[in-house]
C-alpha positions in Angstrom: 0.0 0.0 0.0 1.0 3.6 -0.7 1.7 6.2 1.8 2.4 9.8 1.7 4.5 11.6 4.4 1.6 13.8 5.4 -0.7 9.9 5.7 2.1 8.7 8.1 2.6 11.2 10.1 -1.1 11.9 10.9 -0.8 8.1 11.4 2.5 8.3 14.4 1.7 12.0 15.5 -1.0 10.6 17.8 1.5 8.1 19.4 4.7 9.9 18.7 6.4 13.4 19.8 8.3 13.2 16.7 6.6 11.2 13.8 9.2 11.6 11.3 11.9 10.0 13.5 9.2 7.0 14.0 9.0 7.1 10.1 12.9 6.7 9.3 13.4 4.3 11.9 10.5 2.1 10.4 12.0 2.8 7.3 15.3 1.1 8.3 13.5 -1.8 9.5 11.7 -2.3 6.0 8.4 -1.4 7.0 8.2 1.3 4.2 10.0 1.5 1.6 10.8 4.9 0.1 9.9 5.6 -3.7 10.4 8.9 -3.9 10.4 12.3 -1.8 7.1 11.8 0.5 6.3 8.7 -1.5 6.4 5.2 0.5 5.2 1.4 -0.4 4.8 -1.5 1.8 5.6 -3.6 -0.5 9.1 -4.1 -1.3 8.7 -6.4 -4.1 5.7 -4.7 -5.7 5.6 -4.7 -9.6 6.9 -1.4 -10.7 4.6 -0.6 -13.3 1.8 0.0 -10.3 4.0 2.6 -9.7 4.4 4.8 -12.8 1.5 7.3 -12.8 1.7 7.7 -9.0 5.0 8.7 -8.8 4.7 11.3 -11.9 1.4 12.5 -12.4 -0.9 12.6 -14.7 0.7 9.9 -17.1 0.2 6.1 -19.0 2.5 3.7 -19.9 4.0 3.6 -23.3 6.8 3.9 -25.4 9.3 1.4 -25.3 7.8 -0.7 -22.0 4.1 -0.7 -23.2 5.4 -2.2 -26.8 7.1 -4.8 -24.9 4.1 -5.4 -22.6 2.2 -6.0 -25.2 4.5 -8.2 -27.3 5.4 -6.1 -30.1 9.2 -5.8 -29.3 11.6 -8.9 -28.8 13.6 -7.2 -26.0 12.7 -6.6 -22.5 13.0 -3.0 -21.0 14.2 -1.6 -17.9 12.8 1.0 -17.5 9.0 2.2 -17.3 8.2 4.4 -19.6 5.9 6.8 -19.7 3.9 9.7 -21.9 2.9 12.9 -20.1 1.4 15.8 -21.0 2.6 20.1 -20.7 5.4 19.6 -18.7 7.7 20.8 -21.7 10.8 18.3 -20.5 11.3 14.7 -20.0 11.8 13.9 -16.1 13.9 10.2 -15.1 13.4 8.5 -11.5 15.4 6.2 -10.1 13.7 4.2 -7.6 13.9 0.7 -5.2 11.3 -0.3 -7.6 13.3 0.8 -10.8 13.7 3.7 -13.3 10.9 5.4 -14.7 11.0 8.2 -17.6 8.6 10.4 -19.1 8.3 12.4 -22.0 5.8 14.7 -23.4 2.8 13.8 -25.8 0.6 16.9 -27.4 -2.5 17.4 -25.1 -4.7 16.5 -27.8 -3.9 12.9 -27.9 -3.0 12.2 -24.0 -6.6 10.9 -23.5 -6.9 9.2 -26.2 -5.7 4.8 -26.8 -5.1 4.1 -23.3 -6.7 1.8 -21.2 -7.5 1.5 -17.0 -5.9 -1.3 -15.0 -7.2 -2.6 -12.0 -4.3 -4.8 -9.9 -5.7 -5.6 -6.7 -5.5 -2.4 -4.6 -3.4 -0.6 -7.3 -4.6 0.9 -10.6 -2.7 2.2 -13.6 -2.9 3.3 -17.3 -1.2 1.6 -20.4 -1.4 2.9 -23.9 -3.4 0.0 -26.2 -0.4 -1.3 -28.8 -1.4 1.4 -31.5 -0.8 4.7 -28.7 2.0 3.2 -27.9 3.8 3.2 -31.5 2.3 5.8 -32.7 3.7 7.7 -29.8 7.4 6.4 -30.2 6.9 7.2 -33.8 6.0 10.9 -32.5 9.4 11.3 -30.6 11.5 10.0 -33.7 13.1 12.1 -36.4 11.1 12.9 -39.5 10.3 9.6 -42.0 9.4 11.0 -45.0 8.3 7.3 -47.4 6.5 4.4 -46.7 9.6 2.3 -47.7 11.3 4.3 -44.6 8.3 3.7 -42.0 8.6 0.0 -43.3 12.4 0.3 -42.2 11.9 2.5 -39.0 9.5 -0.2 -38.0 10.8 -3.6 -38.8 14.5 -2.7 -38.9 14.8 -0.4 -37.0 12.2 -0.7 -33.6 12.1 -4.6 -34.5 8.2 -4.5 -34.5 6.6 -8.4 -35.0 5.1 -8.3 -38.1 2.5 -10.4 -36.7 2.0 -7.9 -34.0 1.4 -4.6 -37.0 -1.2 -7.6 -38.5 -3.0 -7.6 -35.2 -3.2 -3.3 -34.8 -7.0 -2.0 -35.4 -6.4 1.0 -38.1 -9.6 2.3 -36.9 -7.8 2.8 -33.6 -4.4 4.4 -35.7 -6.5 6.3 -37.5 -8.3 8.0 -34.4 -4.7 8.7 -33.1 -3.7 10.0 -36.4 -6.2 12.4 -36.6 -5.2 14.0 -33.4 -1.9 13.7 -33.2 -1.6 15.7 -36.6 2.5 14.4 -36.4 3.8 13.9 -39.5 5.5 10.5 -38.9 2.2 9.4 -37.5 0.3 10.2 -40.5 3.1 8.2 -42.7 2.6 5.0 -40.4 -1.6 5.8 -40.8 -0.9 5.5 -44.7 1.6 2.3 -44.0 -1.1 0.5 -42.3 -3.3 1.4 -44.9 -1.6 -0.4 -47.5 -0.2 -3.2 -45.3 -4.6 -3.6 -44.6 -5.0 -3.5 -48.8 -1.9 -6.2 -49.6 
């Protein structure tokens, strides 16, 4: 369970003169476990992804960690990756529970291809396969061709094919349309013609 500084010490202010000393001490003995500044878990083995949105907020998973969540990628990640929204610069956390990043997607399409999670007592967001590309494909440098998007994905990201089969281009071309990018529009017309062959 999570815990704010402010939660325990209105929790050990009622027993204790000083709260924050009972905090650190219970700390030490692995009671909490700190996640960041004011931020503590009870759970030292708890799955980091339950983490991500708490710890830098509001945000979803995506990028690199949701494509391998959902398959798309051969490698696993280390890190939790996230998309966020107006805070103009990426921000990195290294934690007990592991390293989390977080970059910046326009405003109009933060909302938009993500999905709630309910874990037990923990909840969290995760872009749907298509956010998720579409908003790596937002961060990379400008691919002009189809022939290039085919290379940028295959090559390049090492994207299953079997995984781009799979992808709803009703849902890509929702996230198209409001992501107005133009390396999003170029993987909108790949998937068109991938749909046609």
């Amino acid at each position: 369970m999570i815990y704010t500084t402010a939660m325990l010490i209105d929790i050990y202010g009622k027993e204790y003169s000083n709260p924050k000393t009972k905090i650190r001490r219970l700390v030490k003995e692995g009671k909490y476990t700190p996640i960041i500044r004011g931020l503590y878990e009870t759970d030292p083995n708890l799955d980091g992804k339950l983490l991500a949105d708490i710890i830098y907020n509001p945000s979803y998973l995506s990028f690199e960690y949701a494509l391998s969540f959902h398959s798309l990628i051969p490698e696993g990640v280390e890190a939790y990756t996230s998309a966020t929204v107006g805070k103009n610069r990426s921000k990195c956390y290294l934690t007990p529970f592991g390293r989390y990043t977080y970059r910046d997607v326009p405003e109009s399409v933060f909302g938009t291809g993500i999905r709630y999670h309910i874990v037990g007592e923990y909840t969290f967001w995760m872009a749907v396969p298509e956010k998720a590309l579409c908003d790596m494909l937002y961060k990379l440098p400008r691919i002009t061709s189809l022939k290039a998007m085919e290379c940028t994905l295959l090559d390049d990201m090492r994207i299953y094919e079997d995984g781009l089969d799979d992808m709803n281009l009703d849902t890509i071309r929702k996230i198209s349309d409001r992501y107005r990018n133009g390396n999003v529009s170029v993987f909108q017309r790949y998937m068109e013609k991938r749909c046609r062959a």
